[in-house]
C-alpha positions in Angstrom: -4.1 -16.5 -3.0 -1.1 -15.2 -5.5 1.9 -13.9 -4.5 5.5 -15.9 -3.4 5.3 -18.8 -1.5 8.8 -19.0 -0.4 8.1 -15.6 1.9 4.3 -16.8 2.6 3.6 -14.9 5.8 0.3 -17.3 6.0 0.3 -19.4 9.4 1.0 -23.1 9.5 -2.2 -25.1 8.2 -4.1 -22.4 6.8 -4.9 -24.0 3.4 -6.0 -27.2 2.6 -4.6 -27.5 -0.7 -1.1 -25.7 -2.1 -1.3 -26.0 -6.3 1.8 -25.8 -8.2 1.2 -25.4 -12.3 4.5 -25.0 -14.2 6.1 -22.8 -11.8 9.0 -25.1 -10.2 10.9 -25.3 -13.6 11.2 -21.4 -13.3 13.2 -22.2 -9.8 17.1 -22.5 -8.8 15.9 -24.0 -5.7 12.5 -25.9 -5.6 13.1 -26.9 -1.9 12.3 -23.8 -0.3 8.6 -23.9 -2.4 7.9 -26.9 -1.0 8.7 -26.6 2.3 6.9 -23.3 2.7 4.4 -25.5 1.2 4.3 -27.9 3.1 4.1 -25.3 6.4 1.3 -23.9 5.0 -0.6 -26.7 3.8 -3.1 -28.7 6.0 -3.6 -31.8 3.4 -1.9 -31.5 0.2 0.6 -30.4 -2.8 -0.4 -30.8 -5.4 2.3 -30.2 -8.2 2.1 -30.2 -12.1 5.1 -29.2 -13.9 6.9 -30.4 -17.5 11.0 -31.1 -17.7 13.1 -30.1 -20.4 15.1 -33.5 -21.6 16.1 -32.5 -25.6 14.8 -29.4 -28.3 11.7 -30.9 -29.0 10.3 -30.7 -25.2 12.2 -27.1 -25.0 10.4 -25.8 -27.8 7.3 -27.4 -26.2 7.7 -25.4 -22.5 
């Protein structure tokens, strides 16, 4: 399933996995993903993202 997780219309428990792949750095507020992932979410969250610390890792993004 694509589309925006934070206005997921999906009822609680309806997947057993939620996957996150370098989206939460594009965020201002990563809390209402996850909760709305967590609500839809039987078992997990899986989450796999990079931070931005100097240059090098911005030039890396």
């Amino acid at each position: 399933m694509n589309g925006n997780v934070g206005t997921c219309s999906s009822a609680g428990g309806s997947f057993d996995v939620c996957l996150f792949a370098d989206v939460l750095h594009h965020t201002d507020d990563v809390t209402i993903l996850l909760r709305a992932a967590r609500r839809v979410t039987r078992r997990f969250v899986l989450i796999k993202d990079r931070l931005s610390e100097n240059r090098f890792d911005f030039k890396t993004l």
